[in-house]
C-alpha positions as CSV (number, residue, x, y, z in Angstrom):
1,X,-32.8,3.8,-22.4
2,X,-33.8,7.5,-22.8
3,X,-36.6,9.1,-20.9
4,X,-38.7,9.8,-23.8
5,X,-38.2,6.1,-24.7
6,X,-39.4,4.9,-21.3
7,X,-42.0,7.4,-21.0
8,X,-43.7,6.3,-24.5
9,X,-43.0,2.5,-23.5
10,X,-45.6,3.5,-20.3
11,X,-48.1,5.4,-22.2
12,X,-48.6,2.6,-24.6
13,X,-48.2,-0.4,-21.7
14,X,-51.1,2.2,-20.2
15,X,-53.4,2.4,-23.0
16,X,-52.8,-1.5,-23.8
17,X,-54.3,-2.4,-20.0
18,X,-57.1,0.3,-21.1
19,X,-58.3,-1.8,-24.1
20,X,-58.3,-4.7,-22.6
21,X,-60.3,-4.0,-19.1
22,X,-62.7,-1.2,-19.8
23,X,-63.0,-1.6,-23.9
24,X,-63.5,2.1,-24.3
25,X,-65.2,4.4,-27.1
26,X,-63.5,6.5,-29.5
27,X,-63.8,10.2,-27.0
28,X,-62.7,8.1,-24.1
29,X,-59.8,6.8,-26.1
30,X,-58.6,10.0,-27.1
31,X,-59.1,11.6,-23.8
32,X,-57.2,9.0,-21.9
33,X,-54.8,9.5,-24.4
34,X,-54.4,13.1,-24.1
35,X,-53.9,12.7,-20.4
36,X,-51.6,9.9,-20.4
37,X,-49.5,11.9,-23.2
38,X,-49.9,15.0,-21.0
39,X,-48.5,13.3,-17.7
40,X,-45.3,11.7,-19.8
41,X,-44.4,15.6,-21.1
42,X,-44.3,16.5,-17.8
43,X,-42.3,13.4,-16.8
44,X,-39.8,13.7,-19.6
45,X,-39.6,17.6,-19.2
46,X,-39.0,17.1,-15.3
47,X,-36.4,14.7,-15.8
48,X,-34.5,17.1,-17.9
49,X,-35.0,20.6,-16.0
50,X,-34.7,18.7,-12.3
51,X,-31.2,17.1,-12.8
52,X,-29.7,20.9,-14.6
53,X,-31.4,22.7,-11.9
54,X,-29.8,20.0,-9.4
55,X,-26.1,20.9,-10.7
56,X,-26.6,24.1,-9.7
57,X,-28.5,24.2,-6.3
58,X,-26.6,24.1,-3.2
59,X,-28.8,22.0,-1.6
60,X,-29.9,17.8,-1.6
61,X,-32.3,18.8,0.6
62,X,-34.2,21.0,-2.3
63,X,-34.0,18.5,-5.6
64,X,-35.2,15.5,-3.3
65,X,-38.0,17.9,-2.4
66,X,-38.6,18.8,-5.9
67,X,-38.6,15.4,-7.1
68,X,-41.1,14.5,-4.5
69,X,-43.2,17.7,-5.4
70,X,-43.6,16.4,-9.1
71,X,-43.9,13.1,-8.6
72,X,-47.2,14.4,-6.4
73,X,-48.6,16.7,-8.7
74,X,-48.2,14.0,-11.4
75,X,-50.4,11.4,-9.4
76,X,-52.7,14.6,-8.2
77,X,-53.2,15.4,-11.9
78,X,-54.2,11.9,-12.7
79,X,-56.6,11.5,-9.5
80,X,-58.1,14.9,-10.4
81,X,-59.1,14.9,-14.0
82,X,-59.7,10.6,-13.7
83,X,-62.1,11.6,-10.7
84,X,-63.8,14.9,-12.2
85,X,-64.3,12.8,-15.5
86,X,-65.9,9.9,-13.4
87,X,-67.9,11.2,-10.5
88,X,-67.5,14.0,-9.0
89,X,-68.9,17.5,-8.8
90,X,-67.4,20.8,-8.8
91,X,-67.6,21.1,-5.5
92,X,-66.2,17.8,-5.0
93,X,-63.4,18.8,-7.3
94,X,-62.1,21.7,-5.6
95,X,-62.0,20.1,-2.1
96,X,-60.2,16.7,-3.5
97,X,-57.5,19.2,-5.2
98,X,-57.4,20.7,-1.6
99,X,-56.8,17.5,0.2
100,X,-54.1,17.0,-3.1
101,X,-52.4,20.4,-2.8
102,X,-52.2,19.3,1.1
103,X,-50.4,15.9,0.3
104,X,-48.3,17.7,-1.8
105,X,-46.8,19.5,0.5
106,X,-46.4,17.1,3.5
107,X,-45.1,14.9,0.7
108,X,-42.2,17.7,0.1
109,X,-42.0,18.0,4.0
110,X,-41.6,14.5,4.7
111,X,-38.8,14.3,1.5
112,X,-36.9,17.1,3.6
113,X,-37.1,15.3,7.1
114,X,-35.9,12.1,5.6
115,X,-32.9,13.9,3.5
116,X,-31.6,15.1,7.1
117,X,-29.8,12.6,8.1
118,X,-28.4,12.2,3.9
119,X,-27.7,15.9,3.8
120,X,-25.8,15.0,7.3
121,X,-23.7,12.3,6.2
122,X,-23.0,14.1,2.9
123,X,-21.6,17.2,4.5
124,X,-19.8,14.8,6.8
125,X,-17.8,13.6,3.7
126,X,-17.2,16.6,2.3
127,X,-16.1,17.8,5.9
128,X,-13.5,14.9,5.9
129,X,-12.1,15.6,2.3
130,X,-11.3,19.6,3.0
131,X,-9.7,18.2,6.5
132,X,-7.4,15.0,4.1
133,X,-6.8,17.6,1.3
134,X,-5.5,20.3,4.2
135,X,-3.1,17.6,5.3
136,X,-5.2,16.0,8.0
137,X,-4.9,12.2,7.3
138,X,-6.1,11.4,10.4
139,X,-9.6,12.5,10.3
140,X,-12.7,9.8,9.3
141,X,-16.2,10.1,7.8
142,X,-17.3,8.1,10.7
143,X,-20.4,7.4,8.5
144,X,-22.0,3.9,8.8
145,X,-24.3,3.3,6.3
146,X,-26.1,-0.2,4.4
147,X,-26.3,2.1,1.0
148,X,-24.0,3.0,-1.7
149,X,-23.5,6.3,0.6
150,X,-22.1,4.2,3.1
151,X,-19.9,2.4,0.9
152,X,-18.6,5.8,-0.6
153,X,-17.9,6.8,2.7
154,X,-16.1,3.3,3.4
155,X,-14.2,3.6,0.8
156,X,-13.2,7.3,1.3
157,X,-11.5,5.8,4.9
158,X,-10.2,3.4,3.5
159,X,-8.1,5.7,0.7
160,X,-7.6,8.0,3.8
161,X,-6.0,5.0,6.1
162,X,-3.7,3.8,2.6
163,X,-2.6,7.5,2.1
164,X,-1.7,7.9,5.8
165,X,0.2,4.8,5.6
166,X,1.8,5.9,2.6
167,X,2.7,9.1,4.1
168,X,4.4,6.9,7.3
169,X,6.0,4.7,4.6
170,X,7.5,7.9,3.4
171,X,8.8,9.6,6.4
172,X,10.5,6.1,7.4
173,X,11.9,5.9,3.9
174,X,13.5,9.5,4.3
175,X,15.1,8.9,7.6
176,X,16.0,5.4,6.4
177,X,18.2,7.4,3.6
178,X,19.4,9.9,5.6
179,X,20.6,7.4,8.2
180,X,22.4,5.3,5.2
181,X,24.1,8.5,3.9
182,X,25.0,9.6,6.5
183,X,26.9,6.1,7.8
184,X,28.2,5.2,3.5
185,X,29.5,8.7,4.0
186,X,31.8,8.0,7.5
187,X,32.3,4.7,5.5
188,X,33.7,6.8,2.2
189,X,35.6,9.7,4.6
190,X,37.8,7.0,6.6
191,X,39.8,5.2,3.9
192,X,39.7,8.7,1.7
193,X,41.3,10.5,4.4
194,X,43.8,7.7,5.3
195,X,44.3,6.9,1.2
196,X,44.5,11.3,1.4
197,X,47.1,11.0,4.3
198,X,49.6,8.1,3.1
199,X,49.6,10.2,-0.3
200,X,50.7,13.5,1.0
201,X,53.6,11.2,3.4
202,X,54.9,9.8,0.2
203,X,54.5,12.6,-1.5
204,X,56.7,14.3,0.8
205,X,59.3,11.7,1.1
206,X,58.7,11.4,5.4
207,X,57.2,7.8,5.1
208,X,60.0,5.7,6.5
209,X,58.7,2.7,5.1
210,X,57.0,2.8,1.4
211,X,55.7,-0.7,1.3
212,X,54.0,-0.1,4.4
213,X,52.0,2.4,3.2
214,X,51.1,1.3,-0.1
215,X,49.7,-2.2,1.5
216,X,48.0,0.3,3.8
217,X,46.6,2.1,0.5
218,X,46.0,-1.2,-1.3
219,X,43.3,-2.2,2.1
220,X,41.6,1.4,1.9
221,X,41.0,1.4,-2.4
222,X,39.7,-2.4,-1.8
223,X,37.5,-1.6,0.7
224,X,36.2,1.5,-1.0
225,X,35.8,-0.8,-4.3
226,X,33.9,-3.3,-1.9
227,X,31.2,-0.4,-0.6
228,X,30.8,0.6,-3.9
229,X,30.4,-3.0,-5.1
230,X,27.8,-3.4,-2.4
231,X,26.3,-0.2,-3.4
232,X,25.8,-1.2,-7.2
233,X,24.3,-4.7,-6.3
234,X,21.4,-3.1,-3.6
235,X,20.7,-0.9,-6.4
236,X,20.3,-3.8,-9.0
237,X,18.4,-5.9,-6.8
238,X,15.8,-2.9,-6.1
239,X,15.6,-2.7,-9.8
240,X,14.8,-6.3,-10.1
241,X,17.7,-6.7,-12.2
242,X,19.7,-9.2,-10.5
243,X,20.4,-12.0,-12.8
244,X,21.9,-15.2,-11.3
245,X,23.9,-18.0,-13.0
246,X,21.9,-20.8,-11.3
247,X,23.8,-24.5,-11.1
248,X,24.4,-27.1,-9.0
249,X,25.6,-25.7,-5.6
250,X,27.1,-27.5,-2.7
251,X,25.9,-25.1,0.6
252,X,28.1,-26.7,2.8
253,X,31.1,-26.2,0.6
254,X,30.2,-22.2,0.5
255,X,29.7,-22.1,4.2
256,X,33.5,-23.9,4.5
257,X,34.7,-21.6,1.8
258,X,33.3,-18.7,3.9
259,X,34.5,-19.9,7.3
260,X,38.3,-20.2,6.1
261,X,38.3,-16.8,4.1
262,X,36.5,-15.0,7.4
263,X,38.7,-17.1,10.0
264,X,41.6,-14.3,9.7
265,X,39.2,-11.5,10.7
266,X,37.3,-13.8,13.4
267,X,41.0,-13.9,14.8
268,X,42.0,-10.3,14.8
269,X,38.3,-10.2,17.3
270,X,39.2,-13.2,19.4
271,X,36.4,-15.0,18.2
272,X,36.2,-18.5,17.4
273,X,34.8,-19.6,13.9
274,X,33.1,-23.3,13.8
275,X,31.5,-24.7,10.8
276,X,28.9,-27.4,11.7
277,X,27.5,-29.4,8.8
278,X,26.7,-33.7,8.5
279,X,27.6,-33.5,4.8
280,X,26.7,-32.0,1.3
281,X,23.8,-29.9,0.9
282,X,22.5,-29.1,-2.9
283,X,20.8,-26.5,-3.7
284,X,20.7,-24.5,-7.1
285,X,21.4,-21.0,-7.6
286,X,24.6,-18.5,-7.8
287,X,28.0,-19.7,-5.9
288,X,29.2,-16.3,-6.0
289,X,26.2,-14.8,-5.2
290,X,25.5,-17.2,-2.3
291,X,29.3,-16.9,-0.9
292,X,28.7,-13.6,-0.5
293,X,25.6,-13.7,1.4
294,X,27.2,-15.9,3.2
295,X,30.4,-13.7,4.0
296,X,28.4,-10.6,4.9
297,X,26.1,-12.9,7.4
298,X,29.2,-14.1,9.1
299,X,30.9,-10.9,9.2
300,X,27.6,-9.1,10.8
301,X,28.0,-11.8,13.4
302,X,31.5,-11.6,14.1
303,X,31.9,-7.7,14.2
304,X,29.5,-7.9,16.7
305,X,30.4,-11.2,18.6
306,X,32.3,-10.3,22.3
307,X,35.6,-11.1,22.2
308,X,36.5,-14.8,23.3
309,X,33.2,-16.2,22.0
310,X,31.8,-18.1,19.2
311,X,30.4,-17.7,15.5
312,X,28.7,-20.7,14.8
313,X,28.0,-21.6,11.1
314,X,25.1,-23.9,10.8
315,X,23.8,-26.0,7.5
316,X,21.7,-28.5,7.6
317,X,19.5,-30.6,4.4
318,X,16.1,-31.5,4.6
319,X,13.4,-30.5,3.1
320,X,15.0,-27.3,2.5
321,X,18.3,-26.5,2.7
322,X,19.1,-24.2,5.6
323,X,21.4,-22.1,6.8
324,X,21.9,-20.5,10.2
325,X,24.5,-17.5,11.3
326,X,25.1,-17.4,15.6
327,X,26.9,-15.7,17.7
328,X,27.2,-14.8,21.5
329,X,26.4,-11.2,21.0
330,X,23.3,-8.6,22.1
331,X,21.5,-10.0,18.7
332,X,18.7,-7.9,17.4
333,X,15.9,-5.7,19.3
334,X,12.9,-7.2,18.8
335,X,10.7,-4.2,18.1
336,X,13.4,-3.5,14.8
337,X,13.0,-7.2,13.3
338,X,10.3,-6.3,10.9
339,X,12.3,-3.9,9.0
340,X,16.4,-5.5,9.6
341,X,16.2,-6.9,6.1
342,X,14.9,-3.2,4.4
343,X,16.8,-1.4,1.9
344,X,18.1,2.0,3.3
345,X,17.7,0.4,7.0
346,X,19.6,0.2,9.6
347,X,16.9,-1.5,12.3
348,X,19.7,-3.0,14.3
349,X,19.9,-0.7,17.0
350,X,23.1,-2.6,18.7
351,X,24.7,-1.3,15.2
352,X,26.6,1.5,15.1
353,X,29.6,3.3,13.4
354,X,32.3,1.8,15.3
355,X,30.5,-1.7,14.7
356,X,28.4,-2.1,11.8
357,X,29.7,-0.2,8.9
358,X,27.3,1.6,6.0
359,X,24.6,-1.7,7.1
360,X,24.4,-2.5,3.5
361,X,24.9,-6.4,4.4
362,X,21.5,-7.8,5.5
363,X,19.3,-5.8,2.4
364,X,21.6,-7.5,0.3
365,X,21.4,-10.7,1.5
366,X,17.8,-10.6,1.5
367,X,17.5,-9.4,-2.2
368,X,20.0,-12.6,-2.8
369,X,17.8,-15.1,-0.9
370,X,14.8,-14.2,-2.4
371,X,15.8,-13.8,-6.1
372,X,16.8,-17.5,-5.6
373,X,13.6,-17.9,-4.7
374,X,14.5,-18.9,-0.7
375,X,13.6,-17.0,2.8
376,X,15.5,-15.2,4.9
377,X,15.0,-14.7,8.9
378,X,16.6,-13.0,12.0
379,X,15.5,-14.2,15.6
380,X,15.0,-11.6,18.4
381,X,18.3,-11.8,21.1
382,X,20.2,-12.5,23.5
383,X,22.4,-14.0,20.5
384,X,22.5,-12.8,17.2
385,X,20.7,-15.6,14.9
386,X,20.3,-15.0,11.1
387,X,19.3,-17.6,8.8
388,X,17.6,-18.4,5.0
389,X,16.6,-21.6,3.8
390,X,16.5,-22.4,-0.1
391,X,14.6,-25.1,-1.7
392,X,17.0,-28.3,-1.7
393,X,18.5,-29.4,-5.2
394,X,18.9,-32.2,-5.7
């Protein structure tokens, strides 16, 4: 409701409560009338010059003190003409407008002592926003308050503490990117220079044996088409498009399936592969999918499995179906476990060029897992352990 609205709503709500306790003549009618009308002109007229003057004034300090200034000149007007009308003398009059005029100021003086500590707080918050919007996302109202200040200034930190996050977020994202293009790159250079190298030897008729080299040719273009395989899916999954064919799925058939396909590199390593499993375990999702989780679990373990030790492949049924990846190696620093399974990470500090490839495996697999609506772990070493469990299917 407007001001003028309220102001009339008073007047009237006045002059009822007039009528009804004091039953007054006609003059006395119209007098109170004129001085209630009077008092809501100055009301209505303060409430539109105080907030324009407000906008504009460099102080808090100064429009509290002005509100407080009116507000006491509107009660001293009422006590003045309701007293001179009643009672008193002239004399009387001008000493109770002095003893007014006092009040009137200690009231302004006690509206600026009390704005202190507002004035305070509200240059501390604009203090902290020049410091955030000059970079500084570590700085902090520090203002503690039970009033909507306080929760301005509680929810200013709070944006403060997201942003700096956000900006941490950032900086790990960047070096997570450069670290992956930097290792798909090495990745890309090796087979391209080898595919480059076995080229230029046929090309100029001094490869002895032809066959040689083009089985040697055939490894690098199916390794490149695997990288670039793996690169497509990660950027599918981060796009939440990767759609899944979802059907009756035997685990401990993918996990044999994965065990003999893998056995040929385990062997090349000197490490043994051993599949242990007590019988069929259903789930429902993807068989290609899940194989190739599967495959790049086995193969994280056995690249970095010491030579003459084991891989064990573990898949049990319960209440969920679960699956678990171990081998005799380092396993996983347990200050980079929160972040192995992130996209553009390589967390796995034990990983390295001549070990881990563009580290493409894990993010994968744990994009996989979760679209099939499953979890995916990896516990802290010695021993590299992986795992996921899916919901059984039965």
């Amino acid at each position: 409701m407007k001001a003028a609205a309220l102001a009339a709503l008073v007047v009237a709500a006045g002059m009822g409560v007039l009528e009804v306790v004091m039953h007054p003549s006609g003059a006395d009618r119209l007098e109170a009338l004129a001085l209630f009308c009077a008092m809501g002109a100055v009301t209505v007229a303060a409430t539109r010059f105080v907030p324009a003057v407000a906008a504009r004034t460099h102080s808090l300090g100064h429009t509290v003190a002005a509100v407080g200034l009116i507000a006491a000149g509107l009660i001293a007007l009422a006590v003045s003409v309701g007293a001179w009308r009643m009672f008193l003398s002239v004399h009387d009059l001008h000493l109770l407008s002095i003893v007014l005029a006092v009040a009137a100021g200690l009231s302004v003086v006690f509206a600026l002592g009390i704005t202190r500590s507002l004035r305070d707080d509200l240059a501390a918050l604009r203090r902290t926003t020049d410091q955030v919007a000059g970079g500084d996302l570590a700085a902090r109202s520090g203002v503690t308050r039970a009033d909507e200040l306080g929760a301005t200034a509680a929810a200013l930190d709070t944006m403060i503490e997201r942003l700096a996050d956000a900006d941490d977020q950032r900086r790990h994202d960047d070096d997570a990117r450069r670290t992956l293009l930097a290792a798909i790159g090495h990745d890309l250079r090796t087979p391209l220079a080898a595919l480059q190298a076995a080229v230029e030897a046929l090309q100029d008729g001094v490869a002895s044996d032809s066959d040689r080299y083009l089985r040697s040719m055939s490894h690098d273009i199916a390794h490149l088409r695997a990288l670039v395989d793996d690169l497509f899916l990660l950027a599918r999954i981060e796009a939440g498009d990767l759609k899944l064919d979802h059907q009756h799925v035997d685990l401990a058939e993918v996990a044999d399936e994965t065990v003999e396909a893998m056995a040929p590199v385990a062997l090349r390593r000197q490490v043994e592969l051993r599949l242990e499993t007590a019988g069929r375990v259903p789930v429902r999702g993807g068989p290609e999918a899940l194989g190739r989780v599967m495959r790049n679990l086995v193969d994280n373990a056995i690249r970095h499995a010491p030579a003459r030790s084991q891989v064990v492949v573990r898949v049990r049924n319960g209440k969920d179906a679960t699956v678990e990846v171990i081998d005799e190696g380092p396993g996983f620093d347990p200050a980079a476990l929160p972040a192995v399974f992130e996209s553009f990470s390589r967390a796995d500090l034990s990983r390295n060029r001549a070990t881990g490839g563009a580290g493409l495996g894990l993010a994968i697999a744990k994009g996989v897992i979760e679209a099939h609506g499953g979890h995916i772990w990896a516990a802290p070493g010695p021993g590299g352990r992986v795992g996921f469990r899916l919901p059984a299917g039965r």
